[in-house]
KEKEDO-279391 format. One record per atom (N, C-alpha, C): chain; residue in one letter; atom name; x, y, z; residue number from 1. Coordinates in Angstrom, 2 decimals, m for minus. Layout:
! KEKEDO-279391
ATOM; A; a; CA; X; Y; Z; NUM
...
//
This chain:
! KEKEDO-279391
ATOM; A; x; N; 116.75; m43.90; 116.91; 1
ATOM; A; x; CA; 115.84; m42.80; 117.13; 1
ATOM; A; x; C; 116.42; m41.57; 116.44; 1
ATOM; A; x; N; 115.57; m40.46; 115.72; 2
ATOM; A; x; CA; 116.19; m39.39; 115.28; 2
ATOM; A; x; C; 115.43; m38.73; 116.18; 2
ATOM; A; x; N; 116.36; m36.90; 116.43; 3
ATOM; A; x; CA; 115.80; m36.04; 117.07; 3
ATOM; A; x; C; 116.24; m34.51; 115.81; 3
ATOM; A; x; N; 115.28; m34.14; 116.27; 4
ATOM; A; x; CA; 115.93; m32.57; 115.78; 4
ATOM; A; x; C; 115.68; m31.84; 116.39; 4
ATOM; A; x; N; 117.24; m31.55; 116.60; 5
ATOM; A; x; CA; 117.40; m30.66; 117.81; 5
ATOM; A; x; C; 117.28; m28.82; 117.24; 5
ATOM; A; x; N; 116.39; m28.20; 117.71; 6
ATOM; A; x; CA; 115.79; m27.25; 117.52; 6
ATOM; A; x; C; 116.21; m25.95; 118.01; 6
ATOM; A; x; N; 116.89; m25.98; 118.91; 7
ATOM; A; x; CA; 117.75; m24.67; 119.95; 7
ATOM; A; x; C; 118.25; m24.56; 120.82; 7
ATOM; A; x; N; 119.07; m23.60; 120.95; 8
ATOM; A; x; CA; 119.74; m23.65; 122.52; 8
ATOM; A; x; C; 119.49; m22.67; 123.56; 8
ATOM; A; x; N; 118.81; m22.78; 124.78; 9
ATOM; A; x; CA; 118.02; m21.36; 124.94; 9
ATOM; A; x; C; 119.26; m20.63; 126.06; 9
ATOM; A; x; N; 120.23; m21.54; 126.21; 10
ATOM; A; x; CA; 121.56; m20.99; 127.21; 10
ATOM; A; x; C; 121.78; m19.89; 127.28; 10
ATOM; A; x; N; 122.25; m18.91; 127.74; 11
ATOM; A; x; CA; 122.51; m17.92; 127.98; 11
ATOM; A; x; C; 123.94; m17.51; 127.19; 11
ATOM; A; x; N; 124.95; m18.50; 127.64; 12
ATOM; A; x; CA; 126.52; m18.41; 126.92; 12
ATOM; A; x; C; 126.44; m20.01; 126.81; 12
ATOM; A; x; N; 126.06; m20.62; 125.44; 13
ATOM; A; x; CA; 126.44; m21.75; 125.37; 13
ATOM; A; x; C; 127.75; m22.43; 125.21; 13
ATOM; A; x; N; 127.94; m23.63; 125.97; 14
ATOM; A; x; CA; 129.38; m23.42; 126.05; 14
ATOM; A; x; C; 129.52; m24.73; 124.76; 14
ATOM; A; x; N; 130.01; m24.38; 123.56; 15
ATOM; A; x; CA; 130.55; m24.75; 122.16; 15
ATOM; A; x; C; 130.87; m26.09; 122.43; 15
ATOM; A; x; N; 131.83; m26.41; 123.09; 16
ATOM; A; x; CA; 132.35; m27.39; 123.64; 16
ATOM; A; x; C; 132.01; m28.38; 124.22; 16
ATOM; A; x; N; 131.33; m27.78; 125.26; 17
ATOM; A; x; CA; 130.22; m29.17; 125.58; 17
ATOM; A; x; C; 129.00; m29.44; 124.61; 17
ATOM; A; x; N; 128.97; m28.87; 123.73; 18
ATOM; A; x; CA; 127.36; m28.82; 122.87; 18
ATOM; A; x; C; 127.53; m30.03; 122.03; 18
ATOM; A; x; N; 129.09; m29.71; 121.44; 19
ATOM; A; x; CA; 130.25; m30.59; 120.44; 19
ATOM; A; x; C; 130.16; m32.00; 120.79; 19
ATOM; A; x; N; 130.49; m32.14; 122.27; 20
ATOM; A; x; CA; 131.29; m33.54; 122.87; 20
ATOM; A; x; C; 129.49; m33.96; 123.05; 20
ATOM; A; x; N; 128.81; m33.59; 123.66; 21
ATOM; A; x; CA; 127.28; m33.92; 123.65; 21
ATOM; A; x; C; 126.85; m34.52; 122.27; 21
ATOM; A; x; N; 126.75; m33.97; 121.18; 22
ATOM; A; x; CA; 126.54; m34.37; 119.90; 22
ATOM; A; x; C; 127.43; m35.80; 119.52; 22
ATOM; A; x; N; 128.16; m35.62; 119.64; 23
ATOM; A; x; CA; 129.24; m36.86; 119.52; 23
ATOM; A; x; C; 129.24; m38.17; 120.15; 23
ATOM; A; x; N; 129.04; m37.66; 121.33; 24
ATOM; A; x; CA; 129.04; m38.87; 122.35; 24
ATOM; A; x; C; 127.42; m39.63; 121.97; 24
ATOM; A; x; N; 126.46; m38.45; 121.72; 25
ATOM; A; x; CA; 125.21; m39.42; 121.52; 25
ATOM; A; x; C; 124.69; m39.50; 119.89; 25
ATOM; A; x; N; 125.32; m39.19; 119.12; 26
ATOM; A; x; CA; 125.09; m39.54; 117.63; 26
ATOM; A; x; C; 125.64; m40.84; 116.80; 26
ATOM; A; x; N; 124.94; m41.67; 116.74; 27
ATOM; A; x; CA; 125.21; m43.01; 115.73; 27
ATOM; A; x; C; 126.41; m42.51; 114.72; 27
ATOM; A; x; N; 127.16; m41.68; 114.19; 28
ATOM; A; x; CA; 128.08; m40.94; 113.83; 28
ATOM; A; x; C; 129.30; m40.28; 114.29; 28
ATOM; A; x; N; 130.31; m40.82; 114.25; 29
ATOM; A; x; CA; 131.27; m40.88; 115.37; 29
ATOM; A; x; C; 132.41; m40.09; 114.59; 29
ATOM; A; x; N; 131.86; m38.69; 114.12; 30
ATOM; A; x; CA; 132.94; m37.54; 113.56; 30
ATOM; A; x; C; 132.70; m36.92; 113.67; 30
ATOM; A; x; N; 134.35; m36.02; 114.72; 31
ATOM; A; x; CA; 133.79; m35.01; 115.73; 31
ATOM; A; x; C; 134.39; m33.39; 114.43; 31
ATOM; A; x; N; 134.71; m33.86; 113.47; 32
ATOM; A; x; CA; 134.49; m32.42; 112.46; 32
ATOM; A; x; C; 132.51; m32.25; 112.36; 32
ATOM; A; x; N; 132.32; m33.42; 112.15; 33
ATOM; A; x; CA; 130.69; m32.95; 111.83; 33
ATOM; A; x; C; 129.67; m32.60; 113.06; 33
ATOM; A; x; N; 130.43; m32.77; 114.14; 34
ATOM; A; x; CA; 129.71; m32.31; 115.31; 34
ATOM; A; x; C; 130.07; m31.16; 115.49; 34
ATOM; A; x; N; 131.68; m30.68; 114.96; 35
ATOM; A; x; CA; 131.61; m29.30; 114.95; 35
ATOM; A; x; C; 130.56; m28.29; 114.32; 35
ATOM; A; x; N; 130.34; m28.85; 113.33; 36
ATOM; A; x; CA; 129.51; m27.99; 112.33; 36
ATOM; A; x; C; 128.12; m28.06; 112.81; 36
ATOM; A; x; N; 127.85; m29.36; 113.26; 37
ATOM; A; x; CA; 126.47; m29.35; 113.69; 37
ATOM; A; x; C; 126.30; m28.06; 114.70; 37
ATOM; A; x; N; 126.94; m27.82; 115.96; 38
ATOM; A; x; CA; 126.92; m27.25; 116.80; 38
ATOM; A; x; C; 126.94; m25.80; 116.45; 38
ATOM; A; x; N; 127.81; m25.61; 115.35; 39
ATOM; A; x; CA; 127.98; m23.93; 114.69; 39
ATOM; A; x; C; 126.43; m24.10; 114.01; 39
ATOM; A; x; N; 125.79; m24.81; 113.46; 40
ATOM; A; x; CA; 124.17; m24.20; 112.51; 40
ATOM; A; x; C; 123.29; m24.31; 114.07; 40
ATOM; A; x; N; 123.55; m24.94; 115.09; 41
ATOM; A; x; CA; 122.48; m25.22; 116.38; 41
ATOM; A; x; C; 122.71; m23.49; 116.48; 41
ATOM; A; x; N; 124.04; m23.36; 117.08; 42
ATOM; A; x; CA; 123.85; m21.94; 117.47; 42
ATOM; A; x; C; 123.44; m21.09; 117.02; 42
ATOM; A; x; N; 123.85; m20.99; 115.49; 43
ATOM; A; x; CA; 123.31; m19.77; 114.70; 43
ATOM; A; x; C; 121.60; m19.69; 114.61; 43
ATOM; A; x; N; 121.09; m20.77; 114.93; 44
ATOM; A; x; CA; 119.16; m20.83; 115.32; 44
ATOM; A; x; C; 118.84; m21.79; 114.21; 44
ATOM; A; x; N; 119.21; m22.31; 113.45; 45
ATOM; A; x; CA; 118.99; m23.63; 112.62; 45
ATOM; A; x; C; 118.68; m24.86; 112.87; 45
ATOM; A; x; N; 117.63; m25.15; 112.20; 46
ATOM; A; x; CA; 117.46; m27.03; 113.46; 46
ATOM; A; x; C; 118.73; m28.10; 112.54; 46
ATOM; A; x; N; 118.56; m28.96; 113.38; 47
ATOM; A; x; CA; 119.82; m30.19; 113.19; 47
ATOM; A; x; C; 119.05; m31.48; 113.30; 47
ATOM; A; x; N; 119.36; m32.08; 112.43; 48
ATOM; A; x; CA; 118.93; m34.04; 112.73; 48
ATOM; A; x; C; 119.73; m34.69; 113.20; 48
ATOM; A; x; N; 119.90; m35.40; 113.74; 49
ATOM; A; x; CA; 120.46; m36.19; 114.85; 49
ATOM; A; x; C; 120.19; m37.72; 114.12; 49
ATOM; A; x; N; 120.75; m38.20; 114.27; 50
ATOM; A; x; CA; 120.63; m40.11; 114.50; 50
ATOM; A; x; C; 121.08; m40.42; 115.98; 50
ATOM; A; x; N; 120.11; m41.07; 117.04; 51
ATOM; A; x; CA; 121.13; m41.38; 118.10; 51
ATOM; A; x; C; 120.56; m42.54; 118.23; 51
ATOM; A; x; N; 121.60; m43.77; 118.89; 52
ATOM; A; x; CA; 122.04; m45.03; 119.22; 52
ATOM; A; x; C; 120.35; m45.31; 120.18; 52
ATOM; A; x; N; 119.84; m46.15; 119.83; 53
ATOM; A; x; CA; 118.46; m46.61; 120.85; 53
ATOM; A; x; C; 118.99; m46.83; 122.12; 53
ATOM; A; x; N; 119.72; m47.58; 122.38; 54
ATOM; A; x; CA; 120.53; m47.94; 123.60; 54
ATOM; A; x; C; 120.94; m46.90; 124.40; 54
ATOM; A; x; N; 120.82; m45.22; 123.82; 55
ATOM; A; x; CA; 121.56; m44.02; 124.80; 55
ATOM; A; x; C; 120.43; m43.21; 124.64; 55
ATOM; A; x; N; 119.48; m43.48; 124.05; 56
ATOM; A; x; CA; 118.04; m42.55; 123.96; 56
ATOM; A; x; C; 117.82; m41.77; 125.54; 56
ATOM; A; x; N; 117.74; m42.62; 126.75; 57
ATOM; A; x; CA; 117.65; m41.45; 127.50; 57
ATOM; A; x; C; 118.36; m41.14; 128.19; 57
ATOM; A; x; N; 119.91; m41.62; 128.16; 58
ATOM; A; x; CA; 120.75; m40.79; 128.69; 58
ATOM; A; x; C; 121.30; m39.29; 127.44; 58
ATOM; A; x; N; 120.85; m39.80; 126.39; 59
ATOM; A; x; CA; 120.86; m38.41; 125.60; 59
ATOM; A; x; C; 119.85; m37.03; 125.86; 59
ATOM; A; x; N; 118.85; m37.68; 126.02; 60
ATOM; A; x; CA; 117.70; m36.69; 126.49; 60
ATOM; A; x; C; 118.21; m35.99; 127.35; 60
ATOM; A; x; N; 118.36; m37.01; 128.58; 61
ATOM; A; x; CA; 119.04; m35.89; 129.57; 61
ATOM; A; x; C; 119.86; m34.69; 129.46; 61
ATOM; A; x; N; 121.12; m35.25; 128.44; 62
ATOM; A; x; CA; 122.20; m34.69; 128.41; 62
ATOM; A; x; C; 122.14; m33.26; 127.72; 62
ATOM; A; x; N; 121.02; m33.58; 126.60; 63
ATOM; A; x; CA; 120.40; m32.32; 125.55; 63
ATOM; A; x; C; 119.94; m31.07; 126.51; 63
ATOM; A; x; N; 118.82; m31.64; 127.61; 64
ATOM; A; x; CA; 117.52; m30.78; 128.64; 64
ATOM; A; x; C; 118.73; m30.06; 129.26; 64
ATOM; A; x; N; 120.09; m31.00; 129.88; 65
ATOM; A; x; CA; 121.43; m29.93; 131.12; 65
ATOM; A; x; C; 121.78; m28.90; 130.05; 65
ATOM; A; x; N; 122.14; m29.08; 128.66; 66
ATOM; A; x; CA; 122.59; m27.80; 128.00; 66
ATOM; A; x; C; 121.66; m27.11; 127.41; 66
ATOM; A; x; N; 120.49; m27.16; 127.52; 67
ATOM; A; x; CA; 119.21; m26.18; 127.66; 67
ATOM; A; x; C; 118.60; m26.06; 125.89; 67
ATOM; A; x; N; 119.11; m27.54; 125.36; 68
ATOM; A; x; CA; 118.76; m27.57; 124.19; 68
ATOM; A; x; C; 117.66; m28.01; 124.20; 68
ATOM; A; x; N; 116.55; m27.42; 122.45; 69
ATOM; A; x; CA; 115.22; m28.10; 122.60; 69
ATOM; A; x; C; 115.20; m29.09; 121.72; 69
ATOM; A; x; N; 114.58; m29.87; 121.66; 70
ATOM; A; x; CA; 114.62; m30.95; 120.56; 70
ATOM; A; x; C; 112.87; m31.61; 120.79; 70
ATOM; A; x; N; 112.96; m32.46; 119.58; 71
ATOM; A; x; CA; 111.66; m33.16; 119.56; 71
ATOM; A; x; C; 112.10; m34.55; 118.83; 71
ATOM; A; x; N; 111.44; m35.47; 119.15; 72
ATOM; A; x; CA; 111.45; m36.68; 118.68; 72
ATOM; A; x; C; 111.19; m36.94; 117.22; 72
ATOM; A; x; N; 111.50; m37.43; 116.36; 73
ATOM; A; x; CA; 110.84; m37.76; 115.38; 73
ATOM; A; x; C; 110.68; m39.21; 115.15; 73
ATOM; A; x; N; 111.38; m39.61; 114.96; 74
ATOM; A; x; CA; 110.87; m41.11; 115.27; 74
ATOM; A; x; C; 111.81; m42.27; 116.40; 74
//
């Protein structure tokens, strides 16, 4: 499934968990590129995602607790 994840509406997002979130649910298992992902999320930039079918909705979840928006694409 891809998502693109679209924003973070948090108040003080916490970097760190945004990071380990990206990582843990991206078919892509390098946590330099989750850094970066997480620095263009914040700055208001959307992000594509690849995530694992098998974690589709424990990712969802995990996106909605850190108050990120995203949409499905396929």
């Amino acid at each position: 499934m891809k998502l693109n994840l679209l924003s973070c509406d948090a108040q003080r997002p916490d970097k760190r968990a945004i990071t380990k979130c990206i990582l843990e649910i991206s078919s892509s298992k390098n946590s330099s590129l989750a850094n970066e992902l997480t620095e263009i999320l914040l700055e208001g930039d959307p992000v594509d995602i690849n995530v694992e079918d098998k974690n589709s909705g424990s990712a969802l979840r995990a996106l909605r607790k850190l108050s990120i928006d995203y949409e499905i694409i396929e």
